[in-house]
MARSEMI-603884 format. One line per 8 residues: number of its first residue (from 0); their letters; for each residue x, z, y of N, C-alpha, C. Coordinates in steps of 0.2 Angstrom, whole numbers. Each point is the difference from the previous one (the first is absolute). Example, Ala and Ser with C-alpha at 12.3 -4.5 7.8 and 13.67 -1.06 7.14 Angstrom:
# residues 2
0	as	66:39:-28:-4:0:6:4:0:6 | -2:-4:5:4:1:6:-4:3:5
This chain:
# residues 230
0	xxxxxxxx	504:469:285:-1:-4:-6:-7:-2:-1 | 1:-7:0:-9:-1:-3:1:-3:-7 | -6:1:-4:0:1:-7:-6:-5:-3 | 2:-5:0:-6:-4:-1:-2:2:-11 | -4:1:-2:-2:3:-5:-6:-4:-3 | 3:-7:-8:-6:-3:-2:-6:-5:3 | 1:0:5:-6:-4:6:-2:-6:-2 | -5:0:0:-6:-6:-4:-4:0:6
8	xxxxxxxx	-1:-7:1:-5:-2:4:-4:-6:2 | -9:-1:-2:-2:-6:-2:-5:0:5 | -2:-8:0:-3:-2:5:-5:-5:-3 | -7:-1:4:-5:-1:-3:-6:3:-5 | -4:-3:-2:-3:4:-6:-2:-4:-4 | -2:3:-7:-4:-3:-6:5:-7:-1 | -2:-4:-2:2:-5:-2:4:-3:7 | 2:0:4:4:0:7:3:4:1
16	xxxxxxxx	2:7:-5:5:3:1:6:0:-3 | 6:1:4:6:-3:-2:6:5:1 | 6:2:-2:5:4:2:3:-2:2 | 1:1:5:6:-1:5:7:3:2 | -1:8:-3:5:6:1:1:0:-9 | 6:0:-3:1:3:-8:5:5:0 | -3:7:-1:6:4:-2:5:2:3 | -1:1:9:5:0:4:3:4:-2
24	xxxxxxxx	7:3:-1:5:6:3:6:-1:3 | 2:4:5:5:-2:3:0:6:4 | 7:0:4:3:6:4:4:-3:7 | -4:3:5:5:-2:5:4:7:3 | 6:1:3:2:4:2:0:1:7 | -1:5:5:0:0:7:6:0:4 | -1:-6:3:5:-3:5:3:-7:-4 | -2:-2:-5:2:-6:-3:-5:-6:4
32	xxxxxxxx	2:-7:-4:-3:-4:3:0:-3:-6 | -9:-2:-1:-4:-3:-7:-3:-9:0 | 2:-5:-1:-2:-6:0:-3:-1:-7 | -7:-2:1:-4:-3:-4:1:-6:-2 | 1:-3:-2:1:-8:-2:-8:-3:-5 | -2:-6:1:-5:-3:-4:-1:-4:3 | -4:-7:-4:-2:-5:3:-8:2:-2 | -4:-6:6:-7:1:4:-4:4:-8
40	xxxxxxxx	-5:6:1:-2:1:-7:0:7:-3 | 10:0:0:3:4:-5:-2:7:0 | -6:2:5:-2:7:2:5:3:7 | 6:-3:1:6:6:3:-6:2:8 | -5:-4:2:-2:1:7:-5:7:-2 | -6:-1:-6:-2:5:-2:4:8:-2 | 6:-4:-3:2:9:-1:2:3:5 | 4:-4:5:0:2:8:-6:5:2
48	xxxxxxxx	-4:-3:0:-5:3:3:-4:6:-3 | 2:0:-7:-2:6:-3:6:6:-1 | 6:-3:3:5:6:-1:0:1:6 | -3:-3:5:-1:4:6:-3:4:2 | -6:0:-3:-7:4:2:-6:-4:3 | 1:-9:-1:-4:-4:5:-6:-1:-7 | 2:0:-5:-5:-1:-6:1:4:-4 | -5:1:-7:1:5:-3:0:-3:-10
56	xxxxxxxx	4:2:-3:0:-3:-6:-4:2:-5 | -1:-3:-7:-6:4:-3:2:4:-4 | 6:-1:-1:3:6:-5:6:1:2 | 5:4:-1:8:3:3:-2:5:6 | 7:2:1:3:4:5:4:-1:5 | 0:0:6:5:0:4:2:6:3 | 6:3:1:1:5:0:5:-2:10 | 1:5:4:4:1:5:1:5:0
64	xxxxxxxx	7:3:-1:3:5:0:-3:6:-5 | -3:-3:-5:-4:5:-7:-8:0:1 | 0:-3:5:-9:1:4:-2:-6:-3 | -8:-1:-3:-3:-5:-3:-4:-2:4 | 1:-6:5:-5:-3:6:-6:-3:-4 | 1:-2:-7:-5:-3:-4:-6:4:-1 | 1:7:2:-3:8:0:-6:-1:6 | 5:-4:5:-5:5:7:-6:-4:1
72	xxxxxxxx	-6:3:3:-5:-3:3:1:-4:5 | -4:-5:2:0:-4:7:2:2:5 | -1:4:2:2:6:7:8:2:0 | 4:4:-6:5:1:-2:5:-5:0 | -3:-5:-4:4:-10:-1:0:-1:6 | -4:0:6:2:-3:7:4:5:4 | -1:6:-2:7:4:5:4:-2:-4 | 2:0:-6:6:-3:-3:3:-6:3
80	xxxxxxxx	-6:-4:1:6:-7:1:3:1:8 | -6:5:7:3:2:5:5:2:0 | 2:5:-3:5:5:1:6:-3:-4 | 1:-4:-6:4:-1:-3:4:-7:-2 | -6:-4:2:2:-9:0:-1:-5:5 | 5:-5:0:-3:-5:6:1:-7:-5 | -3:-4:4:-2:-6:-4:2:-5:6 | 4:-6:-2:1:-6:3:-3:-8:-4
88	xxxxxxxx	-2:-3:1:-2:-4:-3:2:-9:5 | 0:-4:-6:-1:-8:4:-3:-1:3 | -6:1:3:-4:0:7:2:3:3 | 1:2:7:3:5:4:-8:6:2 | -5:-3:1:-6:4:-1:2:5:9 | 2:-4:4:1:3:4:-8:-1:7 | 0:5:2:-6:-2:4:1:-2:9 | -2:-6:-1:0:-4:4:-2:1:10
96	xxxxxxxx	-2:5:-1:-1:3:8:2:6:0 | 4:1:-3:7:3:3:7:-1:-1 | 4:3:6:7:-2:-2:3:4:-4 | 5:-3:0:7:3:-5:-2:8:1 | 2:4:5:-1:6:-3:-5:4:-1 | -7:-3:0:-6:4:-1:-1:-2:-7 | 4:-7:-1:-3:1:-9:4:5:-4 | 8:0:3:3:4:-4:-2:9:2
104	xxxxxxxx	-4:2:7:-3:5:-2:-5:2:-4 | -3:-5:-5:-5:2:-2:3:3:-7 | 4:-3:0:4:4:-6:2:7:0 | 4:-2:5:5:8:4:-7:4:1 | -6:0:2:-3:5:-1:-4:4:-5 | 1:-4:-7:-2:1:-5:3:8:-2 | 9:-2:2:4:7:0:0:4:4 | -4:-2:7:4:6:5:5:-3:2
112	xxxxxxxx	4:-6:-1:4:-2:3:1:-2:8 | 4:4:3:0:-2:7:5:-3:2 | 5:0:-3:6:-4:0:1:-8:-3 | -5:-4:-1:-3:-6:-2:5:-4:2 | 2:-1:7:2:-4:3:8:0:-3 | 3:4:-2:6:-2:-3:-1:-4:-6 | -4:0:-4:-2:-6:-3:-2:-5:0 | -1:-1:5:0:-8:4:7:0:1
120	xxxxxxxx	3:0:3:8:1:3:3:-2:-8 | 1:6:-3:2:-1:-8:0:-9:-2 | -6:-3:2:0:-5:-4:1:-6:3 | -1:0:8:5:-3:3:-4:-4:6 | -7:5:0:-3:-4:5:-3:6:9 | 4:4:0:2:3:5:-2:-2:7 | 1:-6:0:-1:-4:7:-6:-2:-1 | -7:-2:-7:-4:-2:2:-3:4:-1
128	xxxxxxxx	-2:6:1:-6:7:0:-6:-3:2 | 0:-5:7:-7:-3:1:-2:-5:-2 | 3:-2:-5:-2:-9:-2:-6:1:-4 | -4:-5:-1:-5:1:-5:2:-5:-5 | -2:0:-7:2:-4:-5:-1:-8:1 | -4:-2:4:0:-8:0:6:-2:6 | 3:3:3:7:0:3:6:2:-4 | 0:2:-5:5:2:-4:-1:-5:-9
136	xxxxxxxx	8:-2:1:0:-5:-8:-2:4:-5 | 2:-2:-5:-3:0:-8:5:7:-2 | 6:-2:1:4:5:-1:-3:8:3 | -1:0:9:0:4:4:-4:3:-3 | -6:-2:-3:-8:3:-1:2:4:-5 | 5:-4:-5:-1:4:-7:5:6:1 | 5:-1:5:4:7:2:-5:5:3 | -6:-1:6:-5:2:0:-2:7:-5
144	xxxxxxxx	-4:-6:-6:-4:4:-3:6:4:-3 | 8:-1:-3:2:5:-2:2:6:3 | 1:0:7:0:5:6:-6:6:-2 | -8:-5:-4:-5:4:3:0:4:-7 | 2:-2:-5:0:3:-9:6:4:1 | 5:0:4:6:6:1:-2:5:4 | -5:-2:6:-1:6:6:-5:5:-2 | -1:-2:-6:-6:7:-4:5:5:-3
152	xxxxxxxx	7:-3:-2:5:4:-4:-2:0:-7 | 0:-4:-3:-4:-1:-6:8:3:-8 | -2:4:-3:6:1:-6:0:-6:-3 | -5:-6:-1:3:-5:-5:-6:-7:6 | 4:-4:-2:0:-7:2:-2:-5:-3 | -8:-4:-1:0:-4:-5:-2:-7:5 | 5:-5:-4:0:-5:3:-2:-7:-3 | -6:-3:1:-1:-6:-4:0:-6:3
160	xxxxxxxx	5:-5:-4:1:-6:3:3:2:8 | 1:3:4:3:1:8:4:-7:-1 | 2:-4:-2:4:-4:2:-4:-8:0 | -6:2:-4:-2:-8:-3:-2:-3:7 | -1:1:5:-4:-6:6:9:-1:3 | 4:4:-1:6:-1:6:4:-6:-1 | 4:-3:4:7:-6:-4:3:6:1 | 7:-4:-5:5:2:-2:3:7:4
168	xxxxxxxx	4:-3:7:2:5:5:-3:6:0 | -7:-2:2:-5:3:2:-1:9:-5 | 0:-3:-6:0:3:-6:6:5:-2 | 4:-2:1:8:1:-1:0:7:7 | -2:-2:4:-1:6:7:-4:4:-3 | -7:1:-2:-4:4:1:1:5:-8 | 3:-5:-5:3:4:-6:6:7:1 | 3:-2:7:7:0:1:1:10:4
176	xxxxxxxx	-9:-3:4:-2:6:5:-3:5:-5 | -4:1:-5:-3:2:-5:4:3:-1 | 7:-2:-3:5:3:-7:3:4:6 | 2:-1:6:5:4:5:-4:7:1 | -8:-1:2:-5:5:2:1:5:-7 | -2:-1:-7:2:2:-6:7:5:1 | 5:-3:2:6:2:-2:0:6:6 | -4:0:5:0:5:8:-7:6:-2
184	xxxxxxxx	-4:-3:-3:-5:5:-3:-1:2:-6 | 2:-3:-6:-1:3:-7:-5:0:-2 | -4:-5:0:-6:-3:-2:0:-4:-6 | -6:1:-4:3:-5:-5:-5:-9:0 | 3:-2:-3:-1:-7:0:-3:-1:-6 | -7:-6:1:-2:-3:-7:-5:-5:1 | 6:-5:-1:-4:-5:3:-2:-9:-6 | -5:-1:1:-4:-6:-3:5:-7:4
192	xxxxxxxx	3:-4:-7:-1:-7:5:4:-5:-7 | -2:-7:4:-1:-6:-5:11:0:1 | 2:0:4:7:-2:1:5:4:-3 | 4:-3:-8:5:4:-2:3:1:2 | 2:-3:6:9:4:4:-3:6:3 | -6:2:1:0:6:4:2:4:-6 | -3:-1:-5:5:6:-6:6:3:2 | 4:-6:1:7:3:3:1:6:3
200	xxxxxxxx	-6:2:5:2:6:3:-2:6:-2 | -1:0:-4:-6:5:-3:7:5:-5 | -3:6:-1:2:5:-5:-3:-2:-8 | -5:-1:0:-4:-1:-4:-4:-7:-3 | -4:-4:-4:-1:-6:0:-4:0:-5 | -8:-1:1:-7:1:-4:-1:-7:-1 | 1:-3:-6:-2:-9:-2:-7:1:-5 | -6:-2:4:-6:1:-2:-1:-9:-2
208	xxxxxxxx	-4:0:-7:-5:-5:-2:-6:2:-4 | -2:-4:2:-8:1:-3:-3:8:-4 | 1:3:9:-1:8:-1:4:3:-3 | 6:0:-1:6:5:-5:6:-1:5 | 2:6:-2:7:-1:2:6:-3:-5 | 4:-7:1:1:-3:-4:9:3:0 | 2:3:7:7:1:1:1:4:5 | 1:7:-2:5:5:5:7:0:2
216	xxxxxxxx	3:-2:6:6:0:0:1:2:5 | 8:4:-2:4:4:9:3:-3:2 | 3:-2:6:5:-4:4:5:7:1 | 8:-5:-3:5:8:2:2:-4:7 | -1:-6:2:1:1:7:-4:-5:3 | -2:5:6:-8:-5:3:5:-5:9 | -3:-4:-1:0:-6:5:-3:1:6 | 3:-2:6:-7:1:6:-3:-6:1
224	xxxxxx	-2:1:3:-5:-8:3:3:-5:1 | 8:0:4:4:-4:0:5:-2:-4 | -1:1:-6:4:0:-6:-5:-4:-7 | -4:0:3:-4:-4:-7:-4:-7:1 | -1:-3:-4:-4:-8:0:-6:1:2 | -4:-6:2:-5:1:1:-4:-7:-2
């Protein structure tokens, strides 16, 4: 369970200082899947990043499992985000003089993981172990990075914008790989993006405006990727 507790968080100073975070609270459950909703502004990219352990807020709590990450020191906050989260993002941030599966070892060995290679497999690029990313489409890369944020084993999943550079198809695949991986490992999902239909898949559904949460809602029955508009 993560516990998100009050989170307030501003940016700039003195007369340039502004809030951006009001009053967060929210609860995600583990093994659910969490969609952020907001347009450009609305904070949902910083809350991300502060219920992750990527930033720090200036007041709340964020709770895992009753543990307060808000609590730990620099040193503590990064075995945290190693041991416990992976992050995917709209740039693929993949690194360019290596192939497919040495990026995704970099991950796998964050855990100790030796068995990497099934997650390439997993997500459907098996045959290309030795491509390097400028050989591989837009799709292929972003399945990629998310081979390399699964090969750590991460308990939770945060995802922002992963679909925004894709087309349609493209998009619809690599959402499709995600939720199958989820449903094969019990990881939880929490993901940032502009597009309402991905709500559709989700357990849960965070509608942020101008740093508040404006709308909590549950879905009694979630859509896959090939079930929703776009």
């Amino acid at each position: 369970m993560i516990d998100v507790k009050h989170v307030t968080k501003y940016y700039g100073s003195r007369e340039s200082r502004f809030q951006v975070l009001r009053e967060i609270s929210f609860q995600i459950r583990d093994g659910s899947f969490t969609v952020i909703l907001g347009a450009s502004g609305s904070g949902k990219s910083t809350l991300l990043q502060i219920v992750s352990g990527l930033d720090r807020p200036d007041s709340g709590q964020i709770f895992y499992d009753g543990a307060d990450i808000t609590a730990l020191d620099e040193a503590k906050l990064t075995r945290f985000r190693r041991d416990t989260v992976g992050f995917i993002f709209q740039q693929y941030y993949l690194l360019p003089g290596m192939d497919v599966r040495k990026n995704v070892k970099l991950g796998a060995d964050l855990a100790g993981n030796k068995d990497f290679e099934d997650m390439i497999r997993a997500v459907g690029l098996g045959q290309k172990l030795h491509k390097y990313p400028s050989e591989l489409s837009g799709g292929e890369q972003q399945r990629v990075s998310v081979a390399r944020a699964l090969a750590k084993k991460p308990k939770v999943l945060f995802l922002d914008e992963p679909t925004g550079a894709l087309d349609e198809a493209t998009g619809r695949q690599v959402l499709d790989y995600i939720c199958k991986l989820q449903m094969e490992y019990g990881f939880t999902i929490v993901m940032v993006t502009h597009n309402q239909n991905i709500a559709e898949m989700a357990d849960t559904v965070i509608r942020m405006n101008s740093g508040s949460i404006q709308e909590l809602c549950t879905n009694t029955a979630r859509k896959n990727a090939y079930e929703i508009g776009w």
